[in-house]
N, C-alpha and C positions, 0 to 999 in steps of 0.2 A: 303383787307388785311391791308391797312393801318388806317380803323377804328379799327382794333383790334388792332394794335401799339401803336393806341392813347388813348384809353382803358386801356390797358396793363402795360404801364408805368405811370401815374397815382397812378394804385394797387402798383407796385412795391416799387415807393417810398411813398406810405402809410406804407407798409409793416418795410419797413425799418427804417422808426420813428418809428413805434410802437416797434420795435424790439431794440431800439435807449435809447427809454422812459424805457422800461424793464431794459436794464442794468444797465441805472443810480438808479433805485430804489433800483435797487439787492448792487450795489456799496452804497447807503445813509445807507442802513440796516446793512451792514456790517461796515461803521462805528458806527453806534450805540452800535451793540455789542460789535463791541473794547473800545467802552469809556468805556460800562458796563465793562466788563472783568477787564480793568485797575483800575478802581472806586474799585472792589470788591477785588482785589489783587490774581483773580484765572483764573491764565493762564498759558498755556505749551507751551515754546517754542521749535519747533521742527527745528533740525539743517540740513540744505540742503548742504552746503556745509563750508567747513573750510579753514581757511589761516594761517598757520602758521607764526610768526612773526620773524625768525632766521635769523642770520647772513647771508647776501647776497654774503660773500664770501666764506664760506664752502656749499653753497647752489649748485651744478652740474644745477639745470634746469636752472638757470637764465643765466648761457654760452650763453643756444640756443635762437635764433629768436623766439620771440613769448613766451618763456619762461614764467611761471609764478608758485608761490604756491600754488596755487588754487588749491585745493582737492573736488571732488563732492562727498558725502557721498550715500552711495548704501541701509545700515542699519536703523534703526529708532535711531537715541541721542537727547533726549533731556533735558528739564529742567525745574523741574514743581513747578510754585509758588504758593503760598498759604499762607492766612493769619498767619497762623502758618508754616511753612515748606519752605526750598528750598531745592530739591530733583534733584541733579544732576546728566545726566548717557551722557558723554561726552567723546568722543575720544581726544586724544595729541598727534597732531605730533611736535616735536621741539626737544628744550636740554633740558632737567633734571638735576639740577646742583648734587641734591642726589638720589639714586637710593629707591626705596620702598619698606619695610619690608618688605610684602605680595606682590609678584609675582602676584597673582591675582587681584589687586586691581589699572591695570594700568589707564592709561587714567584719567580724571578728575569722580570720584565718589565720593558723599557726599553726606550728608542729615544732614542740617543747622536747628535751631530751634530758637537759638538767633542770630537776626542780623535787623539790620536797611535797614530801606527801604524809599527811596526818590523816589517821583515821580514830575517832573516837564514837560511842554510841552512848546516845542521852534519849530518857526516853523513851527505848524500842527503838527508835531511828539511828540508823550510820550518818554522823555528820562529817563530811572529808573537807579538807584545807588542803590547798595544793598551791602552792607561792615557787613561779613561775623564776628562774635565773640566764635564763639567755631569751627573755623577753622585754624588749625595751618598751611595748606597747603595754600588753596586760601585766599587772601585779598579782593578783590572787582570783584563785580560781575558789569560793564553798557551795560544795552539793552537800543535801540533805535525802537522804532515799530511805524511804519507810520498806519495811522487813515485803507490805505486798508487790515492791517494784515501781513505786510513783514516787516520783523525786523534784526540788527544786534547785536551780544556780542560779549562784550571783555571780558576777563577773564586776571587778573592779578593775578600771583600765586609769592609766596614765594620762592619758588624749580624749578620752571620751565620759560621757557622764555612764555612773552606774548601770547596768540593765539586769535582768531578774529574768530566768526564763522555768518553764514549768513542762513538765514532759514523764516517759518512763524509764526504766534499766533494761537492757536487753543485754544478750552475753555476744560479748565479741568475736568468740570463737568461728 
């Protein structure tokens, strides 16, 4: 019994580098296609969760222990860029300083066609600035997306208070 012990554990931790070597590969690939993705200006961020950035004193959750604005989003929102194009389909929770023509058209929605686009990397992370010119609601758009595809926006609007959303990079292709 204990040649097989001694057998056995040997295999195990073979098993387990190999298994080791795999995800670092799977992890080096995925950054690659993020650099591509960024290089090409064709990626969609998909938003997992949101923060609103409102006043922490009309705010009820932040009373309780543990308290916080962290929203987990249930639905698909997100945000799809492209050398020509940013194509917004974004939830808003916060204050609205004007309320919107069209009832239908809450939340952050848009599709941009002229606007600037900065991409720099601090860090290991792609930080991009995107300042919006045929949008009279939102100003600037900054995502920050780390090399393994988890990324953060802010979103600074005109009408609305700040909001912060948290999500990953997926390719838009």
């Amino acid at each position: 019994m204990k040649k097989a012990n001694y057998l056995i554990l040997p295999l195990l931790v073979v098993i387990l580098f190999a298994a080791a070597c795999a995800s670092q590969k799977k992890a080096g690939n995925s950054t690659a296609r993020m650099a591509a993705m960024m290089d090409d200006q064709r990626y969609t961020f998909v938003a997992q969760s949101v923060q609103p950035t409102e006043d922490a004193r009309y705010n009820v959750r932040n009373l309780f222990p543990g308290g916080s604005n962290l929203y987990q989003l249930t639905s698909r929102y997100d945000l799809k860029i492209t050398r020509d194009s940013v194509i917004a389909y974004l939830p808003f929770f916060g204050r609205a300083y004007t309320a919107p023509v069209d009832p239908t058209k809450g939340g952050i929605q848009f599709t941009s066609t002229k606007f600037n686009y900065k991409k720099t990397i601090r860090k290991g992370n792609y930080e991009i600035q995107i300042d919006l010119k045929d949008n009279n609601e939102v100003r600037s758009l900054y995502l920050t997306a780390s090399p393994s595809g988890y990324a953060s926006l802010r979103i600074i609007n005109l009408n609305k208070t700040p909001i912060a959303y948290t999500g990953i990079i997926e390719d838009a292709r």
